[in-house]
C-alpha positions in Angstrom: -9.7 16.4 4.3 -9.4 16.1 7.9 -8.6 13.6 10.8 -12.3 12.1 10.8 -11.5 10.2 6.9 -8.3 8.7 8.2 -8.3 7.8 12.0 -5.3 8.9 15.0 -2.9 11.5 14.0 0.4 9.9 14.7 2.6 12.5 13.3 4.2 13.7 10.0 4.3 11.1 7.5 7.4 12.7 6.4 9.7 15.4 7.4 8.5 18.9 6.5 4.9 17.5 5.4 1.6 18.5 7.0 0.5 16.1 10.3 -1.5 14.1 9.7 -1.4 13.9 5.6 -1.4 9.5 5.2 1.4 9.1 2.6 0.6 8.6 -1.1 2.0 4.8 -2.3 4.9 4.6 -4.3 5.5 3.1 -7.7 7.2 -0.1 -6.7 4.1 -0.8 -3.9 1.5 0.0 -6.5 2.5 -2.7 -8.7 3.7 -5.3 -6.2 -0.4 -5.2 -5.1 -1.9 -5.3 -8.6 0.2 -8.1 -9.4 -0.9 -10.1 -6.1 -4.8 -9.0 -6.9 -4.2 -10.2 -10.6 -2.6 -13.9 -9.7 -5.3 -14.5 -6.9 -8.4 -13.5 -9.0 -9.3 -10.7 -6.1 -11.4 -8.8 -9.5 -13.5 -6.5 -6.9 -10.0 -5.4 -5.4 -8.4 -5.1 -8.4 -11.0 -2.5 -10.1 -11.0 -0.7 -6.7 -7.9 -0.5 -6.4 -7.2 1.0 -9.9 -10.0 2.9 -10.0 -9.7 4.7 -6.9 -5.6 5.5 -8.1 -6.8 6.7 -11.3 -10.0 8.5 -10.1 -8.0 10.8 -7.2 -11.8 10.7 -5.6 -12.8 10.7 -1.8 -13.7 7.5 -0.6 -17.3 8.8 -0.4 -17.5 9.4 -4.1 -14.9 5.9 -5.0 -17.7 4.0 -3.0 -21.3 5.0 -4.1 -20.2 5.2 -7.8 -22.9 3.5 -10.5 -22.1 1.6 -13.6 -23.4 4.1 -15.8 -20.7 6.8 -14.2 -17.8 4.6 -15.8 -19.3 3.5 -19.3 -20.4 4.3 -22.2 -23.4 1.5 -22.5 -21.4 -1.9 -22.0 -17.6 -0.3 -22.4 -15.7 1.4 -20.2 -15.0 5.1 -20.8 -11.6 6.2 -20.8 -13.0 9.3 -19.2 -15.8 10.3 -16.3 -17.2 12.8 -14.6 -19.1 12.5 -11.3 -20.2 14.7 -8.7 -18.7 15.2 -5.5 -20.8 15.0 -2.2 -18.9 17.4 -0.3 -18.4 20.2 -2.9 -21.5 19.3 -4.8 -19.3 20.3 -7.9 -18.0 18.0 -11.1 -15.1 16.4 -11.3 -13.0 14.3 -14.7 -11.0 11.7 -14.3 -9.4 9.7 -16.5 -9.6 5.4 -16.5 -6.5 3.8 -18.2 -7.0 0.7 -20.3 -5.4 -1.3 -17.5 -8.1 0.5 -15.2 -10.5 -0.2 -17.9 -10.0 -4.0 -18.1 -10.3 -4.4 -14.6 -13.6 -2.4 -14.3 -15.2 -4.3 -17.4 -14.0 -7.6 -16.0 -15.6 -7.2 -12.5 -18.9 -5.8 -14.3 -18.6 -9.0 -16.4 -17.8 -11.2 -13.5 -20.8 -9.5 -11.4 -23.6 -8.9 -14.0 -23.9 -5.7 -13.1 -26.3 -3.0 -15.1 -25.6 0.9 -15.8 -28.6 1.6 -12.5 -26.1 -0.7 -10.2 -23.4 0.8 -7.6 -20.3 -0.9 -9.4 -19.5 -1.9 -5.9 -22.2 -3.6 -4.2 -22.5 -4.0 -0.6 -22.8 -7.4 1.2 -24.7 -5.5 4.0 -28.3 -5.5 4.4 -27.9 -1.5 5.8 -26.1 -0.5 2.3 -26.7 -0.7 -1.1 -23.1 -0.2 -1.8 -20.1 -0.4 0.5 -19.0 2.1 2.7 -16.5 4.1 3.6 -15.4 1.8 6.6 -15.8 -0.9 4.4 -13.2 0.5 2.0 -11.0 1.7 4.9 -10.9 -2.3 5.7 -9.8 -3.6 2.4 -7.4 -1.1 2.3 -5.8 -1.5 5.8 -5.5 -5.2 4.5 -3.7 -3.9 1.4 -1.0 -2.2 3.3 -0.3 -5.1 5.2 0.0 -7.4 2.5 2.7 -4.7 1.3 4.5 -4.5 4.5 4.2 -1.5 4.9 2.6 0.3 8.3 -1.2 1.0 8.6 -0.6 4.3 10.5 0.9 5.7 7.4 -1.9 5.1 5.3 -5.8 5.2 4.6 -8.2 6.1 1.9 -6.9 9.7 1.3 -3.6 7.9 -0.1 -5.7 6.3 -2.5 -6.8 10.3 -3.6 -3.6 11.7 -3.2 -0.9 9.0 -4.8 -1.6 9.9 -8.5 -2.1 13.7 -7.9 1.5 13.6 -6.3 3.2 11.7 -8.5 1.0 14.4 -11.3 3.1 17.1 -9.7 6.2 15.7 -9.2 6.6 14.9 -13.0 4.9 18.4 -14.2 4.8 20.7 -10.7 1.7 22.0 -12.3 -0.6 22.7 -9.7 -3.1 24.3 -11.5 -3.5 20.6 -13.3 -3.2 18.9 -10.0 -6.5 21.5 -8.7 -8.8 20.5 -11.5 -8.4 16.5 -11.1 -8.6 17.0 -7.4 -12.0 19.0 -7.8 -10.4 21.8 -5.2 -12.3 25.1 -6.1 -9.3 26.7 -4.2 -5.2 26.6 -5.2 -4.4 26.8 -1.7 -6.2 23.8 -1.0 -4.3 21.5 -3.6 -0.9 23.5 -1.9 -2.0 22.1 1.8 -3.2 18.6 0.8 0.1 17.7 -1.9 2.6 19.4 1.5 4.1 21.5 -0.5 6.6 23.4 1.5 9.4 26.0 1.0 11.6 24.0 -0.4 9.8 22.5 -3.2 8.9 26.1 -4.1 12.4 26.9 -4.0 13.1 24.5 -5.9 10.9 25.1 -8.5 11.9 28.4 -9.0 16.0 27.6 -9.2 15.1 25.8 -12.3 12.8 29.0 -13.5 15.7 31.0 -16.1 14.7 34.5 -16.4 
């Protein structure tokens, strides 16, 4: 998870947080984008967008997935695994039915068949977009929210549901398996977990 996936360190998205970390969106900006894709008929941007929130994947893995990885024949699956390129090991995730309807309507929309990358690229040198490409789109998004590019990039998209997971449940050990981290310490470093969320944790611990 380093500097290379998302650009210039400009310093701690929050206080207490790991440099460099790009903040996870919150509730109220997650919605106010899915309801702009919606009225404006952006389909591509609105599966991407919910399926790279509901997969917690690295943009390497949102990018070069197939049709076949999301469905079962012609439905989408309410769950998937895939592997990942940089671990080379398996990873679930889960596709709500609000993920699942935009998925089905872009295959729809597109024609696409269980061999195709559900997210073809326009460019002769790709058969599915890249990385950059999907660093683009979601630049654009943060603008449209108002919110400042430096703060963000594709690692948001992989960390916003695994933090708002452990907020609600501060299991860890849950947050580790839908991240695909074959290490807890990993999942500790790239949620920023400091002191004072342990501490906090263990004040409401009764012995």
């Amino acid at each position: 998870m380093g500097s290379a996936d998302t650009g210039i360190c400009r310093g701690p998205w929050n206080k207490g947080k790991i440099v460099c970390q790009k903040a996870p969106f919150k509730l109220k900006d997650i919605w106010a984008l899915r309801v702009r894709l919606q009225l404006q008929g952006r389909v591509r941007e609105l599966a991407l967008f919910n399926l790279g929130l509901d997969g917690k994947l690295r943009g390497c893995d949102l990018v070069s997935l197939k049709v076949r990885d999301v469905c079962h024949g012609e439905q989408v699956a309410p769950r998937a695994t895939v592997m990942q390129h940089k671990t080379q090991r398996p990873v679930q995730f889960e596709l709500t039915p609000g993920t699942r309807e935009a998925v089905q309507a872009w295959i729809r929309r597109t024609g696409l068949r269980s061999d195709d990358f559900l997210f073809p690229s326009g460019m002769h040198d790709s058969p599915h977009l890249g990385t950059r490409q999907y660093a683009r789109i979601l630049r654009n998004w943060v603008k449209e929210l108002g919110l400042d590019p430096a703060d963000y990039g594709t690692h948001s998209m992989r960390r916003t549901k695994a933090t708002l997971i452990y907020r609600r449940t501060r299991n860890l050990r849950a947050v580790q398996l839908l991240l695909g981290h074959s290490k807890l310490e990993s999942t500790v470093r790239y949620l920023g977990i400091d002191v004072d969320d342990a501490l906090e944790i263990s004040e409401q611990t009764e012995i």
